[in-house]
Structure formats: C-alpha cells, structure tokens
C-alpha positions in Angstrom: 0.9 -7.4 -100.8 0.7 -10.9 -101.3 0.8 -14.4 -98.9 2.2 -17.5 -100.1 1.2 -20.1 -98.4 1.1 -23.8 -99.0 -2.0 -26.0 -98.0 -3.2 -29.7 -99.3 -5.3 -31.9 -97.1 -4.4 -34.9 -100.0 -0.9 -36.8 -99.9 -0.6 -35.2 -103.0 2.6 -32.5 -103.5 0.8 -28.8 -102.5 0.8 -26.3 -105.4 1.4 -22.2 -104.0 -1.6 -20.8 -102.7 -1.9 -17.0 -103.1 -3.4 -14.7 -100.5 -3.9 -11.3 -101.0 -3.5 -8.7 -97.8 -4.9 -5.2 -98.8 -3.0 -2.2 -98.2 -5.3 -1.4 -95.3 -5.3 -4.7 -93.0 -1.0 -4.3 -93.5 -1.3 -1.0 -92.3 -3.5 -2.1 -89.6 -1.6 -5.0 -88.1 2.0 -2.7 -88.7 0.2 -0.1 -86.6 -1.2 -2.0 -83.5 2.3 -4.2 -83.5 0.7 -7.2 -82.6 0.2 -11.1 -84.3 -3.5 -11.4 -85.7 -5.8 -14.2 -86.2 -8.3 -15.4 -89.0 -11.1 -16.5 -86.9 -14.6 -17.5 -88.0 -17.9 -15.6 -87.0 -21.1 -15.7 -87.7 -21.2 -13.1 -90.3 -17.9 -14.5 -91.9 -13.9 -14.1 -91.3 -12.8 -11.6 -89.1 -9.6 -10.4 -88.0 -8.6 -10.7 -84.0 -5.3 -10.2 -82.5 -4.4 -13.6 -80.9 -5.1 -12.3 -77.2 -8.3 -12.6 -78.1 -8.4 -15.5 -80.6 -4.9 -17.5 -79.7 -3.3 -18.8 -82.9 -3.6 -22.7 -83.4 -0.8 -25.5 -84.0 -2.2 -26.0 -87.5 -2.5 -22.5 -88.6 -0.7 -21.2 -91.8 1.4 -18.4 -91.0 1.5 -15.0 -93.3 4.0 -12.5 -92.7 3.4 -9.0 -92.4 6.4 -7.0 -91.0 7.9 -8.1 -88.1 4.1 -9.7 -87.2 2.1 -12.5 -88.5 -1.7 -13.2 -89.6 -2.5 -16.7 -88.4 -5.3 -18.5 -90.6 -6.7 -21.4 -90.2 -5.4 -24.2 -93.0 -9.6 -25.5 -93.2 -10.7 -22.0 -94.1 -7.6 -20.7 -96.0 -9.2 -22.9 -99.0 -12.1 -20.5 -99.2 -10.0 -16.8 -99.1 -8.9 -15.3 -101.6 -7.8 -11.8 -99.7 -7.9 -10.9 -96.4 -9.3 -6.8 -96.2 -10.6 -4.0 -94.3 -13.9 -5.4 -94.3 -12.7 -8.6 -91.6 -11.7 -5.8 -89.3 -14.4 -5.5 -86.5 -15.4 -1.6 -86.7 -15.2 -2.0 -82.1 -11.3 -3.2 -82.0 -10.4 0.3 -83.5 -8.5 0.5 -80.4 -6.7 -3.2 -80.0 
C-alpha cells in the first residue's frame, strides 16, 4: 500500500511524497484498531500507538483503514517505507 503525503519546509509549491506501508504494518494497525505514531528512538523509527506517543499538531497523516499512522513532517524526509521492522517485538499485545 502506498501514502501520499505532501511535505516542503520551502515557500516553494510541495511535489507528492510517496510512502510505502508494507503489507504487515497494515495488517498490524487494522488488527489492534487503533491510530499509530512514527516516533524516533535510539535505534531508529518505531511504530507506537498514540497512547503511548500522542500524535503532534504538525504530523502528516497516512491513512490506513478507518485508522491513521501519524509521522512526523521533520523525519518523513528521511522514509521511504514504514515496515515490520519499526514494530517493537514487546507491543505484540498493544
């Protein structure tokens, strides 16, 4: 599946930014039922629902279902996809 979202920190007009969202992290967020968050961690991005990580104001919002993956607009520049691997292995049951 793929996230279109828009992001320019310029004045200049934003081009489409494309996201992908693997099979597994839709499946994942459609499962729990709950809104996730994009957060940073030491070790890199990670995936937290937003009662643990509340979404932020300036967040870019990608749909998935009835649900939505927040990210952060500073570090959407730098993704590509969000995956399995920004699940934390102890949420299993969040």
């Amino acid at each position: 599946m793929l996230g279109t979202i828009m992001q320019s920190d310029t004045r200049e007009p934003a081009s489409p930014r494309t996201i992908y969202i693997s099979e597994d992290v839709r499946s994942y967020v459609l499962a729990r039922k709950r809104d996730f968050r994009v957060s940073t961690a030491c070790s890199g991005p990670i995936l937290l629902p937003t009662s643990v990580k509340p979404p932020k104001i300036t967040d870019l919002q990608i749909p998935i279902g009835d649900y939505t993956i927040y990210l952060s607009k500073y570090q959407a520049r730098y993704l590509d996809s969000i995956h399995k691997g920004m699940i934390p292995i102890y949420y299993n049951d969040f």
